[in-house]
C-alpha positions in Angstrom: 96.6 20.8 20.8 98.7 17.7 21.2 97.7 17.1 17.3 98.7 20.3 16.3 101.9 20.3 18.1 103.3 16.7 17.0 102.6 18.2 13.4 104.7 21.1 14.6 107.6 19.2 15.8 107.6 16.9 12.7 108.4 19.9 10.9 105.7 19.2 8.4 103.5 21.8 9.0 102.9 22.2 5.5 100.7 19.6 2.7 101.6 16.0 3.1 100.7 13.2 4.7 98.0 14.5 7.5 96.4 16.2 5.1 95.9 12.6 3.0 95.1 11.3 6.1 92.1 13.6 6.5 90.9 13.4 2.9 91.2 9.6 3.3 88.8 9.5 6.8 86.6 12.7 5.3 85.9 10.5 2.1 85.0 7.6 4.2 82.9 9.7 6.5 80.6 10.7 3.6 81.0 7.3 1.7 83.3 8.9 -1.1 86.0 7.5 -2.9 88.9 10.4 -2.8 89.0 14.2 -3.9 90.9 17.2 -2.8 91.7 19.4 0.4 92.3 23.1 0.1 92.8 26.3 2.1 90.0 28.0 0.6 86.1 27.4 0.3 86.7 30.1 -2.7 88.8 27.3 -4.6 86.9 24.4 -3.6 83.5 25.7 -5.3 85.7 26.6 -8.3 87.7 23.5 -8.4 84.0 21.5 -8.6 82.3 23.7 -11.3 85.7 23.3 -13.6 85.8 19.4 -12.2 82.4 19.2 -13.9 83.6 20.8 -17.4 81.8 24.2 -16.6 82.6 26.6 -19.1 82.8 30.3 -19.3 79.4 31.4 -20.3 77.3 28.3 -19.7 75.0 28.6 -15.9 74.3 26.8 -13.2 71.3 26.6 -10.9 71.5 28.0 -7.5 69.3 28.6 -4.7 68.6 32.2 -3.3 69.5 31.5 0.1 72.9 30.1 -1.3 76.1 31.8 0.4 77.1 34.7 -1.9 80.7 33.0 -2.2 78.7 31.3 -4.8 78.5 34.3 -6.7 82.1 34.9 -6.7 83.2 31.8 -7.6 81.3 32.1 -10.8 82.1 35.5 -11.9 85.5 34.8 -11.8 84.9 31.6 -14.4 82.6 33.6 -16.1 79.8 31.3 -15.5 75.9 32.8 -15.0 74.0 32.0 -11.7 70.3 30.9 -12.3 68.7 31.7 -9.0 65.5 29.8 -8.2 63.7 29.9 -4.8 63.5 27.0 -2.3 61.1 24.4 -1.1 59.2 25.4 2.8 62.4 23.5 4.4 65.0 25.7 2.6 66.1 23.3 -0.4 65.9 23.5 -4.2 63.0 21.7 -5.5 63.1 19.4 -8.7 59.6 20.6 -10.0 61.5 24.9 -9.9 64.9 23.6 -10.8 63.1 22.1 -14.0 61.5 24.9 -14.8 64.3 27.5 -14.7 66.1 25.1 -17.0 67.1 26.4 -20.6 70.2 26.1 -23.2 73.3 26.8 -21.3 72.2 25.4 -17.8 75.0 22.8 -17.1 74.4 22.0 -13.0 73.1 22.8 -10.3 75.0 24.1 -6.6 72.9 22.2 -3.9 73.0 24.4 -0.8 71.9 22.3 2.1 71.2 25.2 5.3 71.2 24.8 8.9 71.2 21.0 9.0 68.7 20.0 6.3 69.0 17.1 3.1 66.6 15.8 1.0 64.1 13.7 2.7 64.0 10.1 1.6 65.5 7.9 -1.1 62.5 9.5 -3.6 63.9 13.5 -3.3 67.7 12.7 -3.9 65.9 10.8 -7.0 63.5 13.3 -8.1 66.8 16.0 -8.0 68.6 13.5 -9.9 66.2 13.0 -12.6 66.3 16.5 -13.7 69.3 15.3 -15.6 72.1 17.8 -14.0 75.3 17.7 -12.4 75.4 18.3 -8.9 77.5 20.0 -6.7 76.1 19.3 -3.1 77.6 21.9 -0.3 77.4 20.0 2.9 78.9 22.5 4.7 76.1 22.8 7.1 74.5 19.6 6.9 77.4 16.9 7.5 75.8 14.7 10.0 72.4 15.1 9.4 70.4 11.9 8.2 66.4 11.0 7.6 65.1 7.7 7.9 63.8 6.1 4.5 62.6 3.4 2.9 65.5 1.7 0.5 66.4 3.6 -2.6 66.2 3.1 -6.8 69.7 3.6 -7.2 71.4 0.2 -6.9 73.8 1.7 -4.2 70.6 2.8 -2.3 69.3 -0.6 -2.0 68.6 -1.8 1.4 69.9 1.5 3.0 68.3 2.8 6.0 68.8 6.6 5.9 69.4 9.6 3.4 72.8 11.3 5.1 74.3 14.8 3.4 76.4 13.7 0.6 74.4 10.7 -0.9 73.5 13.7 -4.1 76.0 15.0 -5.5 78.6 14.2 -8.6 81.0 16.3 -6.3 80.4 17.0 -2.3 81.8 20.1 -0.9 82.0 21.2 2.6 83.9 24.1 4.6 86.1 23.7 7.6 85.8 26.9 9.5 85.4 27.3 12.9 81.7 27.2 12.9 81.9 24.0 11.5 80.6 20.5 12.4 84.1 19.1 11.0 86.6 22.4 11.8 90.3 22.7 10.4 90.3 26.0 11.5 89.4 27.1 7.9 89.8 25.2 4.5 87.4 23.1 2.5 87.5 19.6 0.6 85.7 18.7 -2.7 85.2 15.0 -2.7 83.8 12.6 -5.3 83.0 8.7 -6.4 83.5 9.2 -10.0 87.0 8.7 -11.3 87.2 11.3 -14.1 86.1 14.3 -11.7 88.4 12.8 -9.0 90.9 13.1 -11.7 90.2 16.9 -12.4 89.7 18.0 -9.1 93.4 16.7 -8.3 94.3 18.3 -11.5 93.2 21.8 -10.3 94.7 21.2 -7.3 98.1 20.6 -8.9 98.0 23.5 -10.7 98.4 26.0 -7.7 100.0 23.3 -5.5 101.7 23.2 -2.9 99.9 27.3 -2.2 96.5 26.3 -2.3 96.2 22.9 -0.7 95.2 22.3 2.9 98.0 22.2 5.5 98.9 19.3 7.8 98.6 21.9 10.8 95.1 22.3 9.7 94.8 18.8 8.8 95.6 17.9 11.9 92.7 19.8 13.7 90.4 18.2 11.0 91.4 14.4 11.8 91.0 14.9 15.6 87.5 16.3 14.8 86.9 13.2 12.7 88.0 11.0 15.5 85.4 12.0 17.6 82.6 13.2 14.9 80.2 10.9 16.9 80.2 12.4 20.2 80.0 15.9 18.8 77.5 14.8 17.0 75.5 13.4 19.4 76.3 16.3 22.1 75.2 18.9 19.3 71.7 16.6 18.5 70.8 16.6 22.1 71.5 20.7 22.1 69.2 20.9 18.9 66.1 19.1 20.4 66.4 20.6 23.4 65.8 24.2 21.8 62.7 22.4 19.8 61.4 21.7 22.7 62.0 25.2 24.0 60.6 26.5 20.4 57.2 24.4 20.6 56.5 26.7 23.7 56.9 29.9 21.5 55.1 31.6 18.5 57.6 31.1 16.2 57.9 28.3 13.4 61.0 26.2 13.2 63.6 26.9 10.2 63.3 23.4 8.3 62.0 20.2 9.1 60.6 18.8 12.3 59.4 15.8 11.1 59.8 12.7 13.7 62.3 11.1 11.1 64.6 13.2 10.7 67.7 13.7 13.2 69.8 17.2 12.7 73.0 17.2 13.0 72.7 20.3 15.2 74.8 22.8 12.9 72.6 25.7 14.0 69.3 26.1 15.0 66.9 28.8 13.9 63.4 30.3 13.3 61.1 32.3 11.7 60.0 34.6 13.7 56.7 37.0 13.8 57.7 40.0 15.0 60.6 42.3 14.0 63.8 40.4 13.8 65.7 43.3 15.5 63.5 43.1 18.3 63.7 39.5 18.5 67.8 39.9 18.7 67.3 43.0 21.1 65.5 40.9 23.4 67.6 37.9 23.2 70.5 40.1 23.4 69.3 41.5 26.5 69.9 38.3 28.5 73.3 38.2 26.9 72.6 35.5 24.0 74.1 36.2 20.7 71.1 36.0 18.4 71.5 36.6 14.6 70.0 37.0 11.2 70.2 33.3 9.4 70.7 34.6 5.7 72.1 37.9 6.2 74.9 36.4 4.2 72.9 34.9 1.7 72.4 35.5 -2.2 68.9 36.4 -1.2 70.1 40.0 0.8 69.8 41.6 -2.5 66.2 40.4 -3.7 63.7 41.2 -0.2 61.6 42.3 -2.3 60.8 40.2 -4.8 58.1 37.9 -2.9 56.8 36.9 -6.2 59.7 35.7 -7.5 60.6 33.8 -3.9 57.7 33.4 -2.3 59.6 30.6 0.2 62.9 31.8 0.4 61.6 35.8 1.1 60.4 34.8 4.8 63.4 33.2 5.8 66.2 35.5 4.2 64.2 38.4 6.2 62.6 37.1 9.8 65.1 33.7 10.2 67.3 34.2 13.3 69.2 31.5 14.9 70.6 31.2 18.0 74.2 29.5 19.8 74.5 26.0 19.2 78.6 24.9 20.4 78.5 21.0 22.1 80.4 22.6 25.0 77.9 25.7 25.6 77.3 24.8 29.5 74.3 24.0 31.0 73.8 27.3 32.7 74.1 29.0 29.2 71.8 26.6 27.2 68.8 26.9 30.3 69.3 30.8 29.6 68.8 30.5 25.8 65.9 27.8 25.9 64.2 30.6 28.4 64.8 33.2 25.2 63.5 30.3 22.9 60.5 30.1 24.4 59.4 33.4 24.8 60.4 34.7 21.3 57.3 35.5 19.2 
């Protein structure tokens, strides 16, 4: 509030120096040099595909639980979605992305869901050596991170952990209020290579100052930043205490669980057994706000096409997830561990 307010009295509400002060600490968050800060997710996806010299009528490579924003942003470039299924954690593999390649295919949109990245040092490699551009949406997995062994690439060397945004030619991430990092809406595009830098601020330019992100919002964005660690830590602690609540029920957790790898605690859902209605009615009935995972998803439109998406098909259709905030009290999270564990 105090944030928000300064900005108010400075009578700079709109695009100026917060919002270069966010860009500047969100860069350095994710280990990227600079990029762009806009009011709309819509325009940050498009600014990356034209920042990558995406033209109308070439494709790029999506996955099929991939937010269906994706598809907008294309038509309106006239560019053609390949859609490919995922790996058993919810990510594009190399070994499908390969094969779905053909003339025309010019990148590939890296959706990262409910907390997951790539492994180790090896997947971001194996992604990379299909020879694409990559857009990476970290929209979801900002703070997540896997311990590793030290990379190929001579930036990896010596590093201790994959974190969300080591992949991609441009990183993207939303700021809405479901966020891990929250402007109260918005999105940034962000980059280490000079010549997209250069485009992306190019795009912006053109519909400056109506489509950048505002130093009200900005504001809200830098306080976040300023304390990213203990919200991320508050919001890890939440997460393992529902897979603890999980282990005790018949379901199977959405993504990894292996011991090396730390969500960030964006969400936290599973695959249930049973109907998914049923599993919401019964959550619902002890007042916790269950949902579908992908109902928003590219996928909504292909539940029935197991043999083309023989992953993806179980979690667009019997994922739910369940209230993950860091200042859910500790009355509310004992009632939703209880649902947890006694969802089949």
């Amino acid at each position: 509030m105090d944030a928000v307010l300064q900005t108010m009295v400075d009578e700079k509400i709109g695009p100026g120096e917060r919002k270069r002060e966010f860009l500047k600490l969100f860069s350095s968050f994710v280990g990227l040099k600079d990029g762009i800060a806009l009011r709309s997710y819509l325009d940050v996806i498009m600014s990356s595909l034209v920042a990558l010299d995406i033209s109308e009528g070439e494709s790029v490579i999506i996955s099929v639980l991939s937010p269906k924003i994706y598809l907008e942003a294309m038509r309106r470039l006239g560019i053609k979605p390949i859609i490919v299924d995922t790996n058993e954690y919810g990510l594009l593999d190399p070994e499908t992305v390969s094969e779905a390649l053909k003339d025309g295919v010019k990148a590939i949109l890296y959706y990262e869901p409910v907390c997951q990245i790539p492994s180790s040092f090896v997947d971001i490699q194996n992604m990379k050596d299909v020879g694409l551009p990559i857009i990476e949406d970290i929209t979801e997995s900002i703070g997540s991170q896997a311990e590793s062994e030290g990379g190929d690439d001579e930036g990896d060397k010596g590093a201790e952990y994959v974190r969300a945004g080591m992949l991609g030619d441009v990183v993207i991430a939303a700021l809405e209020e479901d966020g891990i990092i929250s402007s109260g809406g918005g999105a940034v595009a962000v980059s280490s290579k000079q010549e997209v830098i250069e485009r992306l601020k190019k795009y912006a330019e053109l519909g400056a100052p109506y489509i950048e992100l505002p130093d009200m919002n900005a504001a809200l964005g830098i306080v976040q930043l300023s304390k990213i660690d203990t919200l991320l830590e508050r919001r890890r602690n939440i997460y393992q205490m529902y897979m603890q609540a999980q282990r005790k029920s018949d379901t199977t957790l959405f993504g990894s669980a292996a011991p090396l790898f730390t969500a960030n605690g964006y969400g936290f859902s599973v695959i249930v057994k049973t109907r998914p209605d049923d599993a919401i009615a019964f959550a619902n009935k002890y007042s916790v706000s269950c949902r579908r995972t992908f109902t928003g998803s590219v996928g909504q439109r292909y539940q029935d096409k197991y043999d083309r998406f023989p992953h993806a098909i179980a979690f667009i259709t019997r994922a739910i997830s369940f209230p993950l905030y860091p200042f859910l009290s500790k009355q509310d999270l004992e009632t939703i561990q209880r649902v947890i564990s006694h969802i089949s």
